[in-house]
Every structure is written in C-alpha cells, then in structure tokens.
N, C-alpha and C positions, 0 to 999 in steps of 0.2 A: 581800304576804302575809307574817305575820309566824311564823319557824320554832320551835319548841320546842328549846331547850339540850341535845344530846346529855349524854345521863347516863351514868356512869363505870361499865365494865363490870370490876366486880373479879373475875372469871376473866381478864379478861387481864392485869390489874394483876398477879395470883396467878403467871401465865407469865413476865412481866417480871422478878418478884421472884425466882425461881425462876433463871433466865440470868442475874441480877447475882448469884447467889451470897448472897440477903442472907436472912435472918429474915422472919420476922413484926414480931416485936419492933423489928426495923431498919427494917420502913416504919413501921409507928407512930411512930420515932426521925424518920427522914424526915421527914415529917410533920406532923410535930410534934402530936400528939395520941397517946391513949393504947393499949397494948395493945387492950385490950377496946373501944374507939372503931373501930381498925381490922378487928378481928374481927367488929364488928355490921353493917360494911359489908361485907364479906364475905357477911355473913348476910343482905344486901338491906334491911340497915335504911338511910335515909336521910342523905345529909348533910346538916349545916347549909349555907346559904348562903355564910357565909365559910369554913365547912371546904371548900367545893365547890371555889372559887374559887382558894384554895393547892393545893390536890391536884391539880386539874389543871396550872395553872403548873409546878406541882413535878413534876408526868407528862411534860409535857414536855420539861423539862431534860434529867429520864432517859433518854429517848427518842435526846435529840441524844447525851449521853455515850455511849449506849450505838453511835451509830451514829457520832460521829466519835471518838472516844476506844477506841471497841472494845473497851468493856469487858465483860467483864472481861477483861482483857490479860493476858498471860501472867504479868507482877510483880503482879497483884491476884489471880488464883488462886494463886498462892503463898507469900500473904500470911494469917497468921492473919484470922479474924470482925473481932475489933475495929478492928484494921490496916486491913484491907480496907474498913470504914465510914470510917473517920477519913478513908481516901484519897476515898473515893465524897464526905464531905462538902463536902471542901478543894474538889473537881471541882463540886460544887454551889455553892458560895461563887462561885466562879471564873464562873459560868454567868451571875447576875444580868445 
C-alpha cells in the first residue's frame, strides 16, 4: 500500500523559527525563496514540488542543529540578527 507524503506543517516551522531566534525574512533567506513565497505557505498555499523537497531537506538540518548544536547557544543569542544568520548559515553549509 502506497503512503501519501507528509505535508509541511508551517505552525511548527513558525515554533522552530521562533526558538532559533530568526525572522520570517531569515526563512525565506533559509530557503531560499522569497519573503511573500514563505508567507503564502504560511497561509496554506502550496509548495511547488521542488520547493517541497529543499524545505524539507533544509527542515532537517535545522532540526539536527538545533538538537546537536543546541542552538541557539549561548554566543548565537548574543550575537546581533545578521550575525546570528551568517553563523546558522556556515552551520548549514557544514551539514550537507
């Protein structure tokens, strides 16, 4: 029996985002797609297929960072917005 693809509940993405300390703007950046792309999903509008497929890979990552990296650690609360992406990026580069 063949299962249907869990769909990406963005109230938890929203709780996720919310404990790394990031934006809106910063998952979009994440992402890589735009403000108003992540706001429609928000809104229950649809992913594309290959947006699907990076958001979750890239859901993941977060996931582990946040659970073996602990972030946000004490030097990433501490750290200005921008600072604070820059380091979450490098930690994403690092993750591949």
């Amino acid at each position: 029996m063949q299962t249907t693809p869990k769909s990406i509940d963005f109230n938890k993405v929203e709780v996720l985002r919310r404990h790394m300390m990031l934006t809106a703007t910063d998952m979009a950046d994440i992402f890589q797609v735009s403000r108003q792309t992540y706001n429609n999903w928000l809104q229950g509008k649809p992913l594309r297929p290959t947006n699907e497929k990076h958001v979750k890979k890239t859901l993941r990552q977060l996931l582990a960072i946040v659970k073996g990296q602990n972030w946000p650690d004490e030097t990433a609360r501490n750290l200005d917005q921008r600072a604070r992406v820059q380091r979450l990026l490098v930690l994403l580069r690092y993750s591949d």
